[in-house]
C-alpha positions, 0 to 999 in steps of 0.5 A: 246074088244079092248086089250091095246096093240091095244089101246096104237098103236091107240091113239099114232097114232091117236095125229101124225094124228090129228097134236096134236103131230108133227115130231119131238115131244117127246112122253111119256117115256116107264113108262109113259104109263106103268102107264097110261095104267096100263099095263107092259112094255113088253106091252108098247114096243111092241106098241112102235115097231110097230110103229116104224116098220110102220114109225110113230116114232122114238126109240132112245136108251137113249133118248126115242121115237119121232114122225118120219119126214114123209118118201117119199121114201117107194113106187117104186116111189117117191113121190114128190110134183110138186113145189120141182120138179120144183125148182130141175129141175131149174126152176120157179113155182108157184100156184094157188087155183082155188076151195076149198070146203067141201064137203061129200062123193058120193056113188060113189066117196065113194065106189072108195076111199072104205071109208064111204059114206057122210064122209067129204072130203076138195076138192081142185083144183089147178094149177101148172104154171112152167116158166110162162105156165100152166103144172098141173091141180091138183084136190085133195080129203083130207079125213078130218078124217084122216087130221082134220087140213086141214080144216082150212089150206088156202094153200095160201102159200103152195101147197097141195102137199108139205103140205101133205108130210110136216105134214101127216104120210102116209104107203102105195101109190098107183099110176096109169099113164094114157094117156088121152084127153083134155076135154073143161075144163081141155083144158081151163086151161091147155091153149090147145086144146079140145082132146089134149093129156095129162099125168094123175098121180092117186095117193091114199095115205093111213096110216095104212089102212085109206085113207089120200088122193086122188089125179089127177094130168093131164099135157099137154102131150107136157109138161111133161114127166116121166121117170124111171130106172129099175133093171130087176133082182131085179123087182124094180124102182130104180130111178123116174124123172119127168120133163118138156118136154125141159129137155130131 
């Protein structure tokens, strides 16, 4: 049986995720769902707290609870989306939508991501174009349970990126930098040569153990570059940068 406790976490939760409550909101006071959980206070707090400690809301002494802005500095690396970059490097950027489809799950795709087989995902495909030149391909899985609102969202005026940082709360990230080939269609797009060099970032970003999304982000490798500044005794990244390659 599921105690209160876990039912009081998982339906607050459950209304952030869905876009029901958003940053900012109000929730219901601490005797609001003491009563409506018939539960005590001690109960109701403790909830409270862990879903604060996970970054979800906010306690404010006198004021009560909020819905947190989503945070995007809790992984050794920010995560940013590529048109905020772009603009704080000085530069121009824009967009478009090359595919958008909903689709299910492979056995395969399923078993990488370690979510279920057949669940319904929103995947998109999208260009980046900084100062008039293609500098992203950005192919995206958005796992429709855990981001329902996506499914009617045309990003039309918004990148995916920006979107998710904007309205999804996320706890945990995952980033894998690589070095990899043009193939005949990533070297159309990106307006290079088949087997040219490119810098690929794979980012899995999760709230509270459920994937919100998947993401492959490839740059021409004469384009883009990413740089850090490490602290050796305290084994942390303190500062990542990401810019075209004319910045350096």
């Amino acid at each position: 049986m599921v105690s209160i406790y876990q039912r009081i976490f998982t339906d607050i939760e459950t209304k952030i995720i869905s876009g029901d409550w958003r940053p900012g909101d109000r929730i219901p006071v601490e005797h609001e769902l003491v009563a409506e959980y018939r539960c005590s206070r001690m109960t109701v707090s403790k909830a409270l707290s862990a879903l604060a400690e996970r970054g979800m809301i906010v306690r404010r002494r006198k004021t009560g609870s909020f819905v947190a802005s989503p945070q995007i500095d809790r992984t050794v690396m920010d995560i940013q989306d590529i048109s905020t970059e772009a603009e704080l490097a000085g530069h121009e950027h824009r967009f478009e939508i090359l595919a958008r489809t909903v689709e299910r799950l492979g056995e395969a795709e399923a078993q990488q991501l370690s979510e279920p087989a057949d669940a319904e995902v929103l995947r998109l495909q999208c260009l980046h174009i900084v100062d008039g030149r293609p500098n992203a391909i950005e192919r995206r899985i958005i796992m429709l349970d855990a981001v329902p609102r996506a499914r009617e969202e045309s990003f039309a005026s918004i990148p995916p990126g920006k979107w998710l940082l904007e309205q999804v709360p996320w706890s945990k990230a995952k980033h894998v930098i690589r070095a990899v080939s043009a193939d005949t269609g990533t070297a159309r797009i990106l307006q290079t040569e088949r087997g040219e060099a490119c810098l690929s970032l794979i980012r899995q970003t999760w709230q509270n153990g459920r994937t919100v999304t998947y993401v492959e982000i490839t740059h021409p490798g004469d384009r883009f570059q990413f740089a850090g500044t490490f602290h050796p005794r305290q084994f942390e990244l303190a500062k990542i940068t990401r810019g075209s390659v004319s910045d350096r």
